[in-house]
matplotlib code that plots the C-alpha trace (Angstrom):
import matplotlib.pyplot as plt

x = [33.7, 33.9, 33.3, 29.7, 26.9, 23.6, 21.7, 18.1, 18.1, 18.2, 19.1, 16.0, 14.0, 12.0, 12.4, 15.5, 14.8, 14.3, 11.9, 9.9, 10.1, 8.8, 6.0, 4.9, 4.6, 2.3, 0.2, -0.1, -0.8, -3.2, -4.8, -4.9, -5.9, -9.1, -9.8, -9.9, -12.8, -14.8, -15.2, -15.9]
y = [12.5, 10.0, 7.0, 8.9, 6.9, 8.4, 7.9, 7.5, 8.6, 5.2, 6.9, 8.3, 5.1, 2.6, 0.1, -1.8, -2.4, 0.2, -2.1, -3.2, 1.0, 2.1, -0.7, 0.7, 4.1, 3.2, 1.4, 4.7, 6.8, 4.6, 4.8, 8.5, 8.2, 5.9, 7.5, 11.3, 9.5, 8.2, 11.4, 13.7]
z = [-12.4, -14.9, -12.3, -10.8, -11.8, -11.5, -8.3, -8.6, -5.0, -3.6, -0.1, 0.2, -1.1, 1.6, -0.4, -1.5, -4.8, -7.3, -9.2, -6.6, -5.9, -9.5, -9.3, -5.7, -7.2, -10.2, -7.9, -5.9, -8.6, -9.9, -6.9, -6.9, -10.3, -9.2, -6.3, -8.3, -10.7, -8.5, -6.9, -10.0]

ax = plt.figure().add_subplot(projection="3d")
ax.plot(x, y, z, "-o")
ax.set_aspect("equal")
plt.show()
C-alpha cells in the first residue's frame, strides 16, 4: 500500500492533463458564477 499514489481520478477525466483539467473547471464555474449574476 506503500507504492499507491493518489489518483485524482484521471480515468474518469476528458482531458489528459490534469492542469489543463483544473483550468477547464474554473472556467466553468466562473461561468456559472457569471451566468447566476446576471440573472439575479
Amino acid at each position: 500500500m506503500s507504492e499507491n499514489k493518489y489518483d485524482r481520478g484521471s480515468a474518469l477525466s476528458i482531458f489528459g492533463s490534469d492542469r489543463k483539467e483544473d483550468f477547464m473547471a474554473l472556467v466553468f464555474a466562473l461561468v456559472i458564477a457569471f451566468a447566476v449574476y446576471v440573472s439575479y
